[in-house]
N, C-alpha and C positions, 0 to 999 in steps of 0.2 A: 153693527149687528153681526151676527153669527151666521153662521151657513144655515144651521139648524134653524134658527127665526125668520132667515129668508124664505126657507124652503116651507116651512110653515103657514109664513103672511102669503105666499105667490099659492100655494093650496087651498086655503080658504077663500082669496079675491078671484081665485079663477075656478071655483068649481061648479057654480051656476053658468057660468060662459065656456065651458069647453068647445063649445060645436058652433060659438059663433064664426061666421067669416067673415075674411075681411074684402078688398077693393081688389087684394091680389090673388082672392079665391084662397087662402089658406084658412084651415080653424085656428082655433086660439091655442086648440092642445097638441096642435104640430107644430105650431109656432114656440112653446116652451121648451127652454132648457134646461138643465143642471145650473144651479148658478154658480156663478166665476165670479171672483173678486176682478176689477179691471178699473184703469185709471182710463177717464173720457178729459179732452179741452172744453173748456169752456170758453168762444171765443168771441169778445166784445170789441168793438170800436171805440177807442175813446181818442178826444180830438186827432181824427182822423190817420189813427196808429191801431192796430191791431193790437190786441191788451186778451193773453192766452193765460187762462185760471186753468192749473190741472185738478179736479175733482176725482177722488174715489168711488164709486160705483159696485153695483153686482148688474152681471152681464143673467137675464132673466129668460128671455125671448129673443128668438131673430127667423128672418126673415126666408133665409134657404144659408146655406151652407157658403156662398159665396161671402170672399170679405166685404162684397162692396153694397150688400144686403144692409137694410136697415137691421137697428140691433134694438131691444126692450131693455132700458136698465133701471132698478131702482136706485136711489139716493141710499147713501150708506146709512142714512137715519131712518130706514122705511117709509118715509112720509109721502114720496112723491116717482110715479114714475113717469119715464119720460123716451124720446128716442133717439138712438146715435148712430152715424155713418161717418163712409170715409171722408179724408178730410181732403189736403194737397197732398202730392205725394211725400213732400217731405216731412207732414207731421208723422210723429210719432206713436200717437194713438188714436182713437176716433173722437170723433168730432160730438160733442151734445146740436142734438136738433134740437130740443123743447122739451119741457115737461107739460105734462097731459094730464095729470093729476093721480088718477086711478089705471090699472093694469088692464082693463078692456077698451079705457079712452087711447091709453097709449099703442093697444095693440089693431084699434079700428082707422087711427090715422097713420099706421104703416103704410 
């Protein structure tokens, strides 16, 4: 996707919900940002070894200005968003928490 089709899809999915809030007391339209292109892990267990996919992302929404803030990000195919945070110290990018499906599911379980 494009900047211009993120910035699009995140306008349309959020403009019935601007003034929702969420658990941390923010609305949904302080919680959005410029989106950023940014690589999140994806990080699985398999037989009992850590197994780190790097996925491409737009960085959508987040949580306050801190890095250690939940972040909103969409899947670089538009399809799915979902939320990422910090990870150990020595990763390199953030961590995928889950996809939520939609931009108000993802931004009510911040």
């Amino acid at each position: 996707m494009t900047l211009d089709e993120v910035q699009s899809l995140v306008r349309v999915q959020s403009v019935q919900s601007l003034s929702a809030i969420n658990d941390h007391r923010i609305t949904l339209a302080n919680a959005l940002v410029p989106p950023k292109a940014l690589t999140v892990i994806w990080r699985a267990t398999e037989n009992g070894r850590l197994k780190d996919e790097e996925l491409h992302v737009w960085l959508v929404g987040q949580e306050d200005s801190s890095p250690d803030g939940y972040k909103i990000i969409l899947r670089d195919d538009g399809k799915q968003y979902g939320l990422a945070s910090s990870g150990f110290p020595s990763d390199k990018h953030l961590i995928l928490v889950g996809w939520y499906g939609s931009l108000l599911s993802a931004f009510i379980a911040m």
